[in-house]
N, C-alpha and C positions, 0 to 999 in steps of 0.2 A: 756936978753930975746932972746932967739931963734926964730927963723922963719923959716914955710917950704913949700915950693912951691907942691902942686898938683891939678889935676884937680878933681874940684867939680862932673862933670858928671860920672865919675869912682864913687862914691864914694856915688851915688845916688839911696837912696832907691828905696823900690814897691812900700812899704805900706804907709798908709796913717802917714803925720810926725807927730812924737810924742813929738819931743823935738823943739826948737829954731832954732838950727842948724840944722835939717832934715828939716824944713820950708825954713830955706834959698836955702839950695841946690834943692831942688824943683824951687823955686822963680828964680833962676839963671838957671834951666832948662829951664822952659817958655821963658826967655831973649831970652837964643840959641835960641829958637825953632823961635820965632819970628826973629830974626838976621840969620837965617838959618845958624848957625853951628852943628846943631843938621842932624845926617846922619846914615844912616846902621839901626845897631841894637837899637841907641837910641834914633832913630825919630820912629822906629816901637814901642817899650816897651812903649815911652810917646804918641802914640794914641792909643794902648789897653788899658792904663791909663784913656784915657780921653773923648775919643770920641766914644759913642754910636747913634748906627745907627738902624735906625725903620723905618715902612711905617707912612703914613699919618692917614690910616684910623687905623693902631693899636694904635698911641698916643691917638686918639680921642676917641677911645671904652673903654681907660684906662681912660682917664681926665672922662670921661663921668660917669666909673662905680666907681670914687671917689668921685665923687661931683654932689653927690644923694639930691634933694629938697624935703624930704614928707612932706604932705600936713598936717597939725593937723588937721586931720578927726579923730574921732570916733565913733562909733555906740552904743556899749555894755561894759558888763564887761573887754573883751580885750582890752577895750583901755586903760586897768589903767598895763597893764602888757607891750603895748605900750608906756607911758608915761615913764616906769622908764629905755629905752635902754640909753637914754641920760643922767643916774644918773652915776657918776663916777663909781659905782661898773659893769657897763654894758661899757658904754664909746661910743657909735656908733661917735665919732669923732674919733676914732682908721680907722674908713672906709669911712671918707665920707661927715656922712651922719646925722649929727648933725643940722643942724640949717634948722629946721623947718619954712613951711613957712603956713602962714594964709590965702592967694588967691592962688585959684586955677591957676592962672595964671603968678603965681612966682613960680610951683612945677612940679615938673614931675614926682615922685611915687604917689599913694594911697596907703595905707593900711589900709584894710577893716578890721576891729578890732569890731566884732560880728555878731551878725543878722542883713538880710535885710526885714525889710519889704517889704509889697507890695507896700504900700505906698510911703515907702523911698524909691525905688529903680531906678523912675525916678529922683529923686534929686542925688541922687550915679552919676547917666548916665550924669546929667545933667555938675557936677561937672568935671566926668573925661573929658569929650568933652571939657570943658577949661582950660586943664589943657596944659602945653607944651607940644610942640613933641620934639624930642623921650618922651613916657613916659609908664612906667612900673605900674602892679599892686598887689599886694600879698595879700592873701585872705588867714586873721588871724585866726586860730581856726577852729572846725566844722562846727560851726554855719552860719558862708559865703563861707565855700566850698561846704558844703554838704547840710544844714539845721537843722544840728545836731538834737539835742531831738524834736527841735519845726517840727514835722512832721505833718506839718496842710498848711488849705488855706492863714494863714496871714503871712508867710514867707517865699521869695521862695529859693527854693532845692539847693541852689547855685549860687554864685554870677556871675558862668561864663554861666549862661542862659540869660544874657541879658546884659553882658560889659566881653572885654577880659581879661585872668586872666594868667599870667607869670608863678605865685610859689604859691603853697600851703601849708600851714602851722599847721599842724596838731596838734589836743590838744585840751582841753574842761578845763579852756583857757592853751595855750602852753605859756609857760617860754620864757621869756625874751630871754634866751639863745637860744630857738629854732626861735623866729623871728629874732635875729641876724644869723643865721645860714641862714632863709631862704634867707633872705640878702645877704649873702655871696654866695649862689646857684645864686643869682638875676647879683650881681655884672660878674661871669665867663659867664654868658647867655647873659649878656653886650659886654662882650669881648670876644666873639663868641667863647668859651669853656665849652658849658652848659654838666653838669651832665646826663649821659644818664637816661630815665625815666625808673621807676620799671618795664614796661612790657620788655624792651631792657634788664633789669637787668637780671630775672627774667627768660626769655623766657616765658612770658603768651602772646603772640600773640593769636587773637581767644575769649580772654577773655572780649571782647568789646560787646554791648548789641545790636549792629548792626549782631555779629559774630556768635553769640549766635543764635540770632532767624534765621541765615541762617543755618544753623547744623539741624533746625528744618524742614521746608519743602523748601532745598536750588536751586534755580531756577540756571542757567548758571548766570547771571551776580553775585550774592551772592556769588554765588561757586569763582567765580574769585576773587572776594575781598577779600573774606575770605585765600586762597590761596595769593594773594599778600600780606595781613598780616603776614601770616608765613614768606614770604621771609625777610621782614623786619624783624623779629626777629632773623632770622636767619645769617644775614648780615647786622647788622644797620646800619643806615645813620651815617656818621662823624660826623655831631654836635650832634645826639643823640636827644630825646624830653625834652623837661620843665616838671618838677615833678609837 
């Protein structure tokens, strides 16, 4: 049997070990490093290995936009396109954002998945106000962003006329695949990297129905808003607006 003397630290992978023996020579790194014989280049290569460094508040915005509580709220027909993000062919535990909760008070998203009545809409309000803080809302389909077809007194125009609304989610009802998406727009707007809004995209600054009627007969303050609109499109803000 032969035998032959060399150092294990020579001889020590990047990558993560694939075999028995690339596990030990790893394992015998850690020792050095703990015994401090580990120096130079191979106490710098095994902390870009090993040790990642963050702020406080970016771990938290990331823990936060992975482990999302919706609330099983429904309204309308979207809720049954609701219902199947958590069906393995969709997966919302790939983000997060799987286990649904029954109280308002164990959840921090809503998703408004159809029409509001007028009726319903203090029980919406009532629900979000006990819902956790931080807590976010995305407002599923036309029907709760806009009022879709139902263009009458018994639904109103939009869920963000009377509770804040994050993401909107467009469709008459939208695909699974699109409220995972709006999801995923929700989770970066968590982690203070929101997608800049169509008007930012776009350059339609002006196109606001405040902007509009000042175009019409625009007084000095109108004039000025209207005008500081433009500069916003034309210089966005860093985080950009929520779609």
């Amino acid at each position: 049997m032969e035998l032959r003397r060399e150092k294990l630290r020579a001889a020590a992978p990047l990558e993560q070990p694939r075999t028995p023996e690339e596990l030990r020579i790893r394992q015998v790194r850690a020792r050095d490093l703990l015994r401090g014989d580990l120096e130079g280049a191979d106490l710098e290569a095994h902390v870009e290995e090993s040790v990642l460094a963050t702020t406080f508040s970016k771990a938290q915005a990331w823990a936060r936009a992975n482990s999302i509580f919706p609330a099983t709220f429904g309204l309308a027909c979207c809720a049954i396109e609701m219902m199947s993000i958590v069906s393995p062919r969709y997966d919302a535990a790939r983000f997060g954002a799987e286990n649904m909760r029954a109280s308002p008070r164990q959840a921090d998203m809503l998703i408004l998945s159809g029409r509001v009545a007028i009726k319903m809409a203090p029980v919406v309000r009532r629900i979000y106000d006990q819902m956790l803080e931080p807590k976010w809302v995305i407002a599923m389909g036309a029907c709760s962003s806009s009022g879709g077809m139902f263009s009458n007194y018994a639904v109103v125009q939009g869920a963000d006329k009377f509770m804040p609304v994050d993401v909107h989610v467009p469709g008459c009802p939208p695909r699974p695949e699109a409220l995972l998406n709006g999801f995923n727009k929700l989770q970066r707007m968590i982690q203070g990297h929101p997608d800049p809004g169509w008007r930012q995209r776009h350059n339609a600054a002006g196109t606001e129905e405040w902007a509009r009627a000042a175009l019409g007969d625009p007084d000095e303050g109108e004039r000025a808003a209207y005008e500081a609109a433009r500069q916003l499109a034309a210089f966005p803000a860093e985080n950009g607006e929520p779609d």
